[in-house]
C-alpha positions in Angstrom: 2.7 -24.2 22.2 3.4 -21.1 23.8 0.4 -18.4 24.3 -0.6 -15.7 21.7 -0.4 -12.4 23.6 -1.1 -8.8 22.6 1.9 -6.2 21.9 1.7 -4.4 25.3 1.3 -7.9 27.0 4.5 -9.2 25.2 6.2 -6.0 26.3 5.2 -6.4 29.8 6.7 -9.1 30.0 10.0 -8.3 30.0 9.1 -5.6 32.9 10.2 -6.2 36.4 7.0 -5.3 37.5 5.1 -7.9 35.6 7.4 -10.8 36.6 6.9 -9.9 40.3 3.5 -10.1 40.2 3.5 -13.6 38.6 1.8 -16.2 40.2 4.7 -18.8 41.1 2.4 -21.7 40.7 1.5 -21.0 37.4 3.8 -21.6 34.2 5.7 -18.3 32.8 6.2 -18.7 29.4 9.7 -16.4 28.7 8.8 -14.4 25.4 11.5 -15.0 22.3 14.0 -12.1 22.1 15.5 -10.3 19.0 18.8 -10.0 18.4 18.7 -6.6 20.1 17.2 -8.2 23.5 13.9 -7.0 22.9 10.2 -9.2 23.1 9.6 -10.5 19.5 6.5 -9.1 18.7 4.0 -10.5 17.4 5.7 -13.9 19.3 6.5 -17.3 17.0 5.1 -20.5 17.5 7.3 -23.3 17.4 5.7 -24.9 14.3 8.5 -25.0 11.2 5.4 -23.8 9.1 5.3 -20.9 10.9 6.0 -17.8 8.6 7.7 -16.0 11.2 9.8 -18.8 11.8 10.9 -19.2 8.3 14.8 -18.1 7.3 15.9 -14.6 6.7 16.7 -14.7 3.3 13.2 -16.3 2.3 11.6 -13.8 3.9 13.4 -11.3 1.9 13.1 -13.2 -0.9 9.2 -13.4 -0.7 9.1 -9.5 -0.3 10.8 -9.0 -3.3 8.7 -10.9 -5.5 5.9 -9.3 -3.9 7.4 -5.8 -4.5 8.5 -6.3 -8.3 4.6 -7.3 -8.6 3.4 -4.7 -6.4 4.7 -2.6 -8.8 2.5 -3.8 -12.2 -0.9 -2.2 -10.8 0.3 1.7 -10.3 2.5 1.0 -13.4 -0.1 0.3 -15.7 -2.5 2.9 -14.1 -0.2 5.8 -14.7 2.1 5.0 -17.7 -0.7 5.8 -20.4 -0.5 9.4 -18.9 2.7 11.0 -21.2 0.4 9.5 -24.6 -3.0 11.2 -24.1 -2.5 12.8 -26.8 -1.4 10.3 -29.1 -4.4 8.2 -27.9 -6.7 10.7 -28.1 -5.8 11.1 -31.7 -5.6 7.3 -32.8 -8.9 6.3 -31.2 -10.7 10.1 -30.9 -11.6 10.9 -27.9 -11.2 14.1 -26.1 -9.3 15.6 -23.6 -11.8 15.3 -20.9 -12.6 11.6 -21.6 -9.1 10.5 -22.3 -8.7 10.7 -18.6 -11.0 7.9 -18.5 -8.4 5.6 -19.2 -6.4 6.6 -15.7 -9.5 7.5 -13.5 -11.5 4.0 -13.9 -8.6 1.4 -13.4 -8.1 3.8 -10.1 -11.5 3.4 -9.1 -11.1 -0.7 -9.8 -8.1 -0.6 -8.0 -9.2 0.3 -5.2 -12.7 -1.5 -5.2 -11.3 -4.7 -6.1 -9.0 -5.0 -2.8 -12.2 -6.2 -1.0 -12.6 -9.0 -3.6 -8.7 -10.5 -3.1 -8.9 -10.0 0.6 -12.1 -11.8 0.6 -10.7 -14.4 -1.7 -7.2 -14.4 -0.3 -8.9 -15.0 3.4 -10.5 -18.2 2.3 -8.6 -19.7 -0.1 -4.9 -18.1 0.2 -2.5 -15.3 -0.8 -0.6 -17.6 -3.0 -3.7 -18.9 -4.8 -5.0 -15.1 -5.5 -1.3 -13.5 -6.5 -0.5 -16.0 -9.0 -4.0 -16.2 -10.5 -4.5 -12.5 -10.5 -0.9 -11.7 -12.2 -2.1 -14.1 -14.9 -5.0 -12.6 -15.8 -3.2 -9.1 -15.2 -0.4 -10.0 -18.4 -3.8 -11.4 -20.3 -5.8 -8.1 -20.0 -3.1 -6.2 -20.7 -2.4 -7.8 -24.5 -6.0 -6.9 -24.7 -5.3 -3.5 -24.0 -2.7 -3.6 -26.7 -4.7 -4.9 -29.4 -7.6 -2.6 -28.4 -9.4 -1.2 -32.2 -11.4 1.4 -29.6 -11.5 3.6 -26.8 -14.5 1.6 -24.9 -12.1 -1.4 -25.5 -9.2 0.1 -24.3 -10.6 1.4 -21.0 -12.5 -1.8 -20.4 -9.1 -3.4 -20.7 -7.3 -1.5 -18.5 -9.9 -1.5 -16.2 -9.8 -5.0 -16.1 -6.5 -5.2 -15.7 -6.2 -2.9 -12.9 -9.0 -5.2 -11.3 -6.6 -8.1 -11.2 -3.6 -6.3 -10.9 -5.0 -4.7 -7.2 -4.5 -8.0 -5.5 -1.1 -6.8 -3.3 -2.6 -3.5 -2.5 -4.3 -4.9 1.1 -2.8 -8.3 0.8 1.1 -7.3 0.9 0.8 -5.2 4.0 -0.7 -8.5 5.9 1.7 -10.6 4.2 4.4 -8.5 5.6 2.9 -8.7 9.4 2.5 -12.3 9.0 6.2 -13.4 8.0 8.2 -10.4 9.7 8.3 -8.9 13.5 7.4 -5.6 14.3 11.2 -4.0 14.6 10.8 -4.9 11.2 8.0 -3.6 10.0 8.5 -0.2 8.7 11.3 -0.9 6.9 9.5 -3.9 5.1 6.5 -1.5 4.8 9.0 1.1 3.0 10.5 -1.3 0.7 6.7 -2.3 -0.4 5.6 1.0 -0.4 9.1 2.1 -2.6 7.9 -0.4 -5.5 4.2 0.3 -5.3 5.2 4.7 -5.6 7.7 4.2 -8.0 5.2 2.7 -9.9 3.3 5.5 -10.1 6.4 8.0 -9.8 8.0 5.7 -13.2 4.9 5.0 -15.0 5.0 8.3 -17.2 9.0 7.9 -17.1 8.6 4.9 -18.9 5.3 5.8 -20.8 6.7 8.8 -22.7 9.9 7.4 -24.2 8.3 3.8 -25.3 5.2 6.1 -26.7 8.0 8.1 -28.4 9.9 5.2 -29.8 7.7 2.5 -30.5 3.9 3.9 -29.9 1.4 3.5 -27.3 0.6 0.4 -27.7 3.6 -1.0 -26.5 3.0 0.6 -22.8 0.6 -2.2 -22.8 2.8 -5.1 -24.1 5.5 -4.1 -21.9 3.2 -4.1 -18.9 1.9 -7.6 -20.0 5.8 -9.4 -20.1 6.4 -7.9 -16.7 2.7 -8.9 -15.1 3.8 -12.6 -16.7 7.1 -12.5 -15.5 5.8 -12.0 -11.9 3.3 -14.5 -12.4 6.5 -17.3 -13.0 8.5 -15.7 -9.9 5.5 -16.1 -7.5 4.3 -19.7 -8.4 8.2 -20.1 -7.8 9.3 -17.9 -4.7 6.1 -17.1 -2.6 4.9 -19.6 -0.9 1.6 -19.4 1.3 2.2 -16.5 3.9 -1.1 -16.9 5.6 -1.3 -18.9 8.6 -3.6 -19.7 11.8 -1.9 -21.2 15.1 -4.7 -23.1 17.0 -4.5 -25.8 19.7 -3.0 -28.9 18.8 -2.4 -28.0 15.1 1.3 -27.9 15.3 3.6 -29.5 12.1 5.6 -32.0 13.8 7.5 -32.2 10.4 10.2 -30.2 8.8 8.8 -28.5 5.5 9.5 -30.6 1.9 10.3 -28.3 -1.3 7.2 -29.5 -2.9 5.2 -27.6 -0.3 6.4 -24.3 -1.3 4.8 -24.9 -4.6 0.9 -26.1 -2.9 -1.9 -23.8 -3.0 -2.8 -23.9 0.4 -5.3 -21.8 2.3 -2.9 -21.3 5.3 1.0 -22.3 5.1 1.2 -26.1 6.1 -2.3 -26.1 5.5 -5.5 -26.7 7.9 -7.9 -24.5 8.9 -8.4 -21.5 6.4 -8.3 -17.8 8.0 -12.3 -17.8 7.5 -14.7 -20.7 7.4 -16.7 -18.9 4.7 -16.3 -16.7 1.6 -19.5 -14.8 2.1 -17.8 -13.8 5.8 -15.1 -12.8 4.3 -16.6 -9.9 2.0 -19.1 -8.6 4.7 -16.4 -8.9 7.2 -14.5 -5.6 6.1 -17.7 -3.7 6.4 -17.7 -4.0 10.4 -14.0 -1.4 10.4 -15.9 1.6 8.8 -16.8 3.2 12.1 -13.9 2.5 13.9 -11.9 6.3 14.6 -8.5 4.6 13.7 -9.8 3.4 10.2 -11.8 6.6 9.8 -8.7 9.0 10.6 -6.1 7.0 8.8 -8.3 6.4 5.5 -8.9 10.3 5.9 -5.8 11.6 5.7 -4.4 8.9 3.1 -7.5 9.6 0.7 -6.8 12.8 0.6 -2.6 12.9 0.2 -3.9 10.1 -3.0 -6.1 12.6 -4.3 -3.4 15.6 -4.1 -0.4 13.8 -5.7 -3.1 11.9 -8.3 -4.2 15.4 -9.7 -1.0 16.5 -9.5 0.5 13.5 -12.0 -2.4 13.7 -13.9 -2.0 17.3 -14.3 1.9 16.9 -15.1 0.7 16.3 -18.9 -1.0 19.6 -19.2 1.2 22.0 -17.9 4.4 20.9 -19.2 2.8 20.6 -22.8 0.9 23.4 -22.2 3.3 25.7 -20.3 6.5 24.8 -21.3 5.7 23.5 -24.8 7.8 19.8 -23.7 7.3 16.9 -26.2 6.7 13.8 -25.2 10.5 12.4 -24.1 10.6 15.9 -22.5 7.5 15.1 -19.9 8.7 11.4 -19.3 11.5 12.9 -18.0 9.8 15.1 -15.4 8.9 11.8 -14.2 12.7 11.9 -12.4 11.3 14.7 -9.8 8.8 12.7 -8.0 11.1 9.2 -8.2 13.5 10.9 -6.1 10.9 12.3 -3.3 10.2 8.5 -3.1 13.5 7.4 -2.8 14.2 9.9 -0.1 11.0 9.4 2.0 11.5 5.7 2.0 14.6 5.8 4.4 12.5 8.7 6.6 9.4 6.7 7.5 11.1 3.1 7.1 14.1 2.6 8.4 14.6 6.2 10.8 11.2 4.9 11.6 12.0 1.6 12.6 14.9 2.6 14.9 13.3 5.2 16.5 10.7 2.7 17.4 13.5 0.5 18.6 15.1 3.2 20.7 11.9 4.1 22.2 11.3 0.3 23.0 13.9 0.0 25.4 12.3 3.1 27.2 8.7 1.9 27.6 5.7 -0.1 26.2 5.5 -0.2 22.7 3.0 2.2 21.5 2.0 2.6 17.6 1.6 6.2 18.4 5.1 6.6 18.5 4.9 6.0 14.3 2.9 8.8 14.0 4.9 12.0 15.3 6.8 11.6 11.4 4.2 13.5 10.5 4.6 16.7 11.8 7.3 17.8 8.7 4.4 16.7 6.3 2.1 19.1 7.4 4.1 21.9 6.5 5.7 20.0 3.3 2.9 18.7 1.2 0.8 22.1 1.8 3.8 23.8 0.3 4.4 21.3 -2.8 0.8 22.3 -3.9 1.3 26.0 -3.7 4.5 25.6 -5.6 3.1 23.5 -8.2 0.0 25.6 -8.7 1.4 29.0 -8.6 4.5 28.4 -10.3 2.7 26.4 -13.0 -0.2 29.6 -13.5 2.9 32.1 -13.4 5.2 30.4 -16.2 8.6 30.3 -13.6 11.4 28.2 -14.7 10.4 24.8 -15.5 11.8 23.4 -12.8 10.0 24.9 -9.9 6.8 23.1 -10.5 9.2 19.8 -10.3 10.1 20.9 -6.9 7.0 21.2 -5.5 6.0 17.9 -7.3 8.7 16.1 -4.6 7.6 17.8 -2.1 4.2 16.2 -2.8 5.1 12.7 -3.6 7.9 12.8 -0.5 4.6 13.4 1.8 2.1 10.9 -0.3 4.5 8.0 0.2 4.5 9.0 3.9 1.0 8.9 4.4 1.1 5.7 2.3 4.0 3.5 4.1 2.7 5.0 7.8 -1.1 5.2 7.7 -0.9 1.2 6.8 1.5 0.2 9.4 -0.1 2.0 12.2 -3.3 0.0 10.9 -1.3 -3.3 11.1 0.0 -2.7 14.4 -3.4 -2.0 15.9 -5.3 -5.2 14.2 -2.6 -7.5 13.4 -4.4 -10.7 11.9 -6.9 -8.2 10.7 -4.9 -5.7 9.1 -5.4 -6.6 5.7 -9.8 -5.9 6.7 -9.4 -2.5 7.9 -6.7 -1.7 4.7 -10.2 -2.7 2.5 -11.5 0.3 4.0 -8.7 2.9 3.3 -8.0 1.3 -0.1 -11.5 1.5 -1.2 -12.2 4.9 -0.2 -9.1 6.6 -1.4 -9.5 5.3 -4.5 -13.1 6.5 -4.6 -11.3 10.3 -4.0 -8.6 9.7 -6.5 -11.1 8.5 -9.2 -13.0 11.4 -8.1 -10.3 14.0 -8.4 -9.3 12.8 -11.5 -12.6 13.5 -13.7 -11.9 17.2 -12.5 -8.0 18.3 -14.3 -9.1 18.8 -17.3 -12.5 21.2 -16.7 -10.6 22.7 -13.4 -7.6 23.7 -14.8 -8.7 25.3 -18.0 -11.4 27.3 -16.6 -9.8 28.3 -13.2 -5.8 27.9 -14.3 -3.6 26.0 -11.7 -3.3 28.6 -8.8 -6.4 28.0 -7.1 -7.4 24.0 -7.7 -3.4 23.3 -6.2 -4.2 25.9 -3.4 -7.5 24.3 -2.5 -5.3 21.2 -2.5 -2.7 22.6 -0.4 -5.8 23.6 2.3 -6.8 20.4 2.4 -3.7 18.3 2.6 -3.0 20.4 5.8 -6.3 19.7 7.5 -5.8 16.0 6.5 -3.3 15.8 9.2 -5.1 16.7 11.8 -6.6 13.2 12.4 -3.7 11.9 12.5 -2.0 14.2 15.7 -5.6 13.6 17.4 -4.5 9.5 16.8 -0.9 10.8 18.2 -1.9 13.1 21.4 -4.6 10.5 22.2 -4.4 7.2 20.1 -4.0 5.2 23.1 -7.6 6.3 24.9 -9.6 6.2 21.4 -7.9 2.3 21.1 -9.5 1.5 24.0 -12.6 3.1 23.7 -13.1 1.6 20.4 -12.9 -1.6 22.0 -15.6 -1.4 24.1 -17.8 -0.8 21.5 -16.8 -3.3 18.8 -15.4 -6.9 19.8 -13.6 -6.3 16.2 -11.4 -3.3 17.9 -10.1 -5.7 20.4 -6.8 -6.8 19.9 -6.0 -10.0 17.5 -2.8 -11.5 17.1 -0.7 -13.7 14.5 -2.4 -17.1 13.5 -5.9 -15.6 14.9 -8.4 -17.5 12.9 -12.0 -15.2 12.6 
């Protein structure tokens, strides 16, 4: 079985340099090439069980049933956000604590990744997706039967609990089954479900509360979260996998394994050897600059475009006297910044990666520089949301600056994860626990603060403090950028965790 090796190793090896300094007597194992002629990275075993080994279109099919149920969280997070007021009416609540019913399933959201991972680790992906979009469609009919408002948010927050299972554990999913000239693109396309979710949610919110009532945000959220629950016992088999000595499948895969709950695809050892490991061992990234500097600047682009949505209800009701149909339909503004921003930092990504591959070493630095039109972007989106919101300009201006926002959001989102998974690999989906967690914590934050903000200061100044501190978000990330490469390594001379893991690492 050929030898794990690191990215820069694998890329050495296709160096002159390296091969001459070879030792003849010893065995060179030739690295597997793309299509392109490039060092697959990270490199395949030759076991059939192998998810990087398995056929093109299975991959693809596993990431699109892992996208349509990426998709259910944000959805049901956001999509209650056009009928505040018709909730706060049925069930009396006001203003300020109707926001209750977005800010806590954001906060369980985010929490709840280090549960799944910690699950998912020990027992499988497949085992935890299929469970967790279960109980997702089961909460959810809760929520649509709710008498209360305590129900209701304990519903939803329930819900979004369950529903948070493919926030860390589809980026790893994606490193384990594709190669990294792949990556961004499959990043994007995961990314593209998950922010349309949240670009949609009030699309689809307003005109079902419209037409049918409120209630029946919830149903619909339960058909689709049971819906995704039949295509992933069906299409998504286990994506997880450890490559140890002697442990290769010396059989060709049966269809009945595609349906087994396995902690590990053709089974065997599990990724950890313990479930209590598996939630403390998260907890080890938090003082590692990558983790810091990425969950920085991605906590804070959350917070932006989550105050920002939130806010959407206000202003257009408030501002530009819209019914309900009216502000689902602003809903269209952001949905195109994500549509637009997925081709920029996936696929233009990927190929300048590609390009820049046949130049040199791979370095995950080289993602970063995408960020340099952000900085000026999202800033800019605030201002124009704020000040054109405050001033009354044509309804449409506040729109533009609401792409602007989202374009940059799902930026930060699709890039701040990959650079994450190209640093740790097999540990990836640890270090996303981290930048999950906390930028939920912000956006939970942030969102307790619309209503009492906005009415007693207008929308001018909380958008331009926003706009301040989406620009200093990004400096973290051109520090990673100018000097990524030196802070890697110092990182892992101080924590064995830094040092670099690769596909099938068992920890």
């Amino acid at each position: 079985m050929a030898t794990a090796h690191s990215s820069e190793d694998i890329e050495k090896m296709d160096s002159p340099i390296h091969a001459s300094v070879q030792d003849e007597n010893l065995p060179v194992v030739e690295p597997k090439l793309s299509r392109r002629g490039l060092p697959l990275i990270p490199q395949p075993s030759d076991d059939p069980f192998d998810p990087l080994n398995f056929a093109s279109w299975r991959k693809i099919l596993i990431l699109l049933v892992m996208c349509i149920w990426t998709i259910i969280g944000p959805l049901n997070m956001i999509s209650v956000a056009s009928a505040f007021f018709p909730i706060s009416e049925e069930l009396h609540m006001s203003l300020s604590s109707v926001t209750y019913l977005v800010g806590a399933p954001l906060l369980s959201y985010g929490v709840a990744s280090l549960i799944w991972v910690s699950v998912g680790n020990r027992f499988g992906v497949r085992l935890v997706f299929v469970f967790t979009s279960l109980a997702t469609g089961l909460f959810c009919i809760w929520g649509a039967v709710a008498k209360s408002s305590g129900s209701l948010i304990a519903a939803r927050t329930l819900a979004s609990i369950f529903s948070a299972s493919p926030e860390t554990l589809g980026p790893q999913a994606i490193a384990d089954v594709f190669f990294l000239h792949d990556r961004a693109k499959c990043m994007g396309l995961y990314v593209l479900f998950q922010a349309s979710g949240f670009a949609v949610g009030s699309l689809i919110g307003g005109y079902i509360t419209a037409d049918l009532g409120w209630r029946w945000i919830q149903w619909t959220v339960s058909f689709l979260s049971l819906g995704s629950c039949g295509l992933l016992f069906l299409f998504f088999p286990e994506t997880q996998y450890t490559r140890q000595s002697g442990n290769l499948h010396h059989r060709q895969p049966k269809l009945i394994d595609n349906f087994r709950f396995w902690a590990v695809s053709g089974g065997g050892r599990s990724k950890v050897d313990s479930l209590w490991k598996s939630f403390c061992y998260p907890f080890k990234y938090l003082p590692h600059p990558a983790v810091i500097a990425m969950t920085i600047h991605f906590s804070i682009m959350l917070m932006a475009t989550n105050y920002m949505l939130t806010s959407n209800t206000f202003i257009y009701t408030g501002v530009y006297n819209f019914d309900i149909k009216q502000i689902a339909l602003t809903g269209f503004a952001p949905l195109i910044a994500v549509w637009i921003a997925i081709p920029y930092c996936g696929i233009l990504n990927d190929v300048v990666i590609s390009r820049l591959r046949k130049r040199a070493n791979f370095l995950p630095e080289w993602r970063l520089m995408f960020f340099v039109p952000t900085c000026i972007i999202g800033p800019v989106g605030c201002i124009v949301v704020g000040v054109c919101a405050q001033n009354g300009s044509p309804w449409i201006a506040p729109l533009i600056g609401e792409a602007l926002v989202m374009f940059c959001f799902v930026t930060a989102n699709n890039l701040t994860q990959t650079y994450l998974v190209d640093i740790y690999e097999a540990r990836a989906d640890a270090t996303l626990v981290v930048l999950n967690g906390f930028k939920n914590f912000a956006a939970f934050g942030i969102s307790y603060a619309v209503v009492p903000w906005n009415t007693s200061a207008g929308y001018a100044e909380p958008f331009g403090v926003l706009a301040a501190l989406v620009f200093v978000a990004h400096i973290p990330i051109f520090i990673f950028w100018w000097r990524g490469k030196q802070i890697r390594e110092w990182s892992a001379k101080h924590w064995k965790e830094a040092k670099p893991s690769h596909h099938g690492d068992a920890f």
